[in-house]
N, C-alpha and C positions, 0 to 999 in steps of 0.2 A: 398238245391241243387241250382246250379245256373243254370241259361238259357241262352241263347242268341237265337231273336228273330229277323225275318227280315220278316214284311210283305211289297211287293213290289208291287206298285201300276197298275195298269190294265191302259192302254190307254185310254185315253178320261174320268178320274175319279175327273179328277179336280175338276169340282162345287158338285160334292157330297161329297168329302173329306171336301167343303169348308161349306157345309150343317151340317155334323155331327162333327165339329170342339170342342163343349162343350161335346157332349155326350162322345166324345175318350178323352178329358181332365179327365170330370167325374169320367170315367171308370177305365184311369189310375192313378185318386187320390187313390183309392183301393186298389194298388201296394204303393203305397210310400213310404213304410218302407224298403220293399225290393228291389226296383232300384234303379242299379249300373250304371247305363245309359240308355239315350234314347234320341231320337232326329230323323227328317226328313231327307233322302238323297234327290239331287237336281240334276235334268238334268246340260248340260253343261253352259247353262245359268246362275244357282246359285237361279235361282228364282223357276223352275216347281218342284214338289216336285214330288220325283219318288219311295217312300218306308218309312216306319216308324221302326227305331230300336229301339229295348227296351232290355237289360239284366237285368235281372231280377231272385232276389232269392227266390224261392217256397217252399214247401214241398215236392212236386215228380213229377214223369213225367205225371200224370193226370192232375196235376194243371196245370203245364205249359200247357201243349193241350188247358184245359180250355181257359186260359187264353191266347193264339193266336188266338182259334176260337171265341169263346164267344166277344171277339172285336165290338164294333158297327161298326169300318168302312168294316171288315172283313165279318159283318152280311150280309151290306149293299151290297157289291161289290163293293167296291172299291180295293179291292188287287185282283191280279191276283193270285200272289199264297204266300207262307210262308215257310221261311227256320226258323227251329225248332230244335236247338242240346243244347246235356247240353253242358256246357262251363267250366272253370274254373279261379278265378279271379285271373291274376298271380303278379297284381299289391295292390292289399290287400283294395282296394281304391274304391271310389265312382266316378264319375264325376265332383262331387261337391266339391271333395276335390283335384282336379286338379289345380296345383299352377299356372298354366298359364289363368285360369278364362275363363269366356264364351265366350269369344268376340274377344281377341287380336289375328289375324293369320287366315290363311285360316284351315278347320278341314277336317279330311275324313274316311270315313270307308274303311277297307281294309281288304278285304273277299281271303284267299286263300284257293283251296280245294286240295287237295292232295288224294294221292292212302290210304287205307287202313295199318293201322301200330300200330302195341300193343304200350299201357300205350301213352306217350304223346309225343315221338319221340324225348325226350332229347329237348325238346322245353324249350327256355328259353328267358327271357327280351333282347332283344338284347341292348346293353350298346349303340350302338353311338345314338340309339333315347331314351334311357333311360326318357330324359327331355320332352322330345316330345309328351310321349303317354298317353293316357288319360285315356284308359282301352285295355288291350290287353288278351287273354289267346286262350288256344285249345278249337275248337270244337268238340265234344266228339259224341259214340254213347249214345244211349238209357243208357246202363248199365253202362257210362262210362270208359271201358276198352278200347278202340278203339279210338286212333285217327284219325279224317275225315280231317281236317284243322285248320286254325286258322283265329280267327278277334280280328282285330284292331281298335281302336278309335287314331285318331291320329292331330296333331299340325305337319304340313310342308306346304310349299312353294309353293309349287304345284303338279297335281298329280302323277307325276313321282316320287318325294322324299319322297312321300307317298308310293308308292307301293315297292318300294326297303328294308320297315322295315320288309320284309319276303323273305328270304332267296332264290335268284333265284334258279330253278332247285327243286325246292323242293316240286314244288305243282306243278297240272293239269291245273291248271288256276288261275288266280290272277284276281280280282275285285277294281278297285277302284270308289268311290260315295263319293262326294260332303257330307256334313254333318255337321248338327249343334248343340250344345245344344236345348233338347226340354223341353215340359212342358209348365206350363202357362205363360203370360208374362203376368207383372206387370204392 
C-alpha cells in the first residue's frame, strides 16, 4: 500500500530539525526500498524549511502511522502536525526515475483537498504537465474507497504553473510548497 506523508514543521523548529538531521536520515534509510519520494518543503525564501514529504510503500495502515509518528523529528517536536492518507502512484515511478533529474527547475508540492467523492473521481495524469511531474496520484481514505484530494510532485516555473496541474474548481483548497529532492547528500 502506498502512503503519502506530510509532516509540517512547527514555528521556531529550525535548530532542532538541524540537531536531529542524521537521526531522520537514519531512520528514513529503513524505508528505502519502499520510497517513491521524499524531500523538504521551503518558506518563500527557498531556504527555511517548512515540512518533510515522504510517499512511501508499507504494508498497511499501521505501518504507516508507525512510521509518521515513530519519526525522530516527529518524537522531538519539531512538526506541528501530519497529514497521513493512503495515495496511489498514478505515475508507476520513483522520483528517481524522473527523467528531468534532481536539480534542473524550480520543484513543488501541490496539495489539493476536495469535498468527499467514491473510488478516485475519474482522476487522471493530466497530459499538458505529463513531462513535468515527478509523482502525482489521489489522496485516499483509510480504506481507500474515498477520495479526499490529490498531491503533486512537480517541475514548473513558478508557483502559479505549479498549482494549475489540478483541475480549478475542483478542490476546497489548493496548496502549493517549495520543494526538493531529499535524502542524504553525497
Amino acid at each position: 500500500m502506498e502512503f503519502f506523508c506530510y509532516h509540517r514543521d512547527r514555528s521556531g523548529s529550525l535548530p532542532l530539525r538541524g540537531e536531529l538531521l542524521e537521526q531522520h536520515w537514519s531512520y528514513m534509510d529503513q524505508f528505502a526500498k519502499g520510497m517513491i519520494a521524499r524531500g523538504p518543503t521551503f518558506a518563500g525564501d527557498g531556504e527555511t524549511p517548512t515540512g518533510s514529504v515522504h510517499i512511501v510503500d508499507l504494508p498497511d495502515s499501521a505501518a504507516a502511522r508507525a512510521f509518521a509518528f515513530d519519526e525522530p523529528n516527529y518524537q522531538a517536536g519539531v512538526y506541528r502536525d501530519v497529514l497521513l492518507r493512503r495515495w496511489r502512484n498514478m505515475l508507476g515511478r520513483t522520483m528517481w526515475d524522473f527523467p528531468g533529474g534532481p536539480t534542473d527547475g524550480n520543484r513543488y508540492l501541490v496539495l489539493g483537498l476536495g469535498a468527499e467523492e467514491t473510488g478516485d473521481a475519474g482522476l487522471a495524469v493530466p497530459s499538458p504537465y505529463q513531462g513535468e511531474l515527478i509523482a502525482y496520484g489521489p489522496l485516499l481514505s483509510d480504506d481507500g474507497a474515498t477520495w479526499l484530494g490529490t498531491a503533486a510532485l512537480l517541475r514548473a516555473p513558478d508557483p502559479d504553473t505549479a498549482r494549475a496541474v489540478l483541475t480549478p474548481g475542483r478542490y476546497a483548497e489548493v496548496d502549493v510548497h517549495a520543494w526538493t529532492f531529499g535524502g542524504r547528500r553525497s
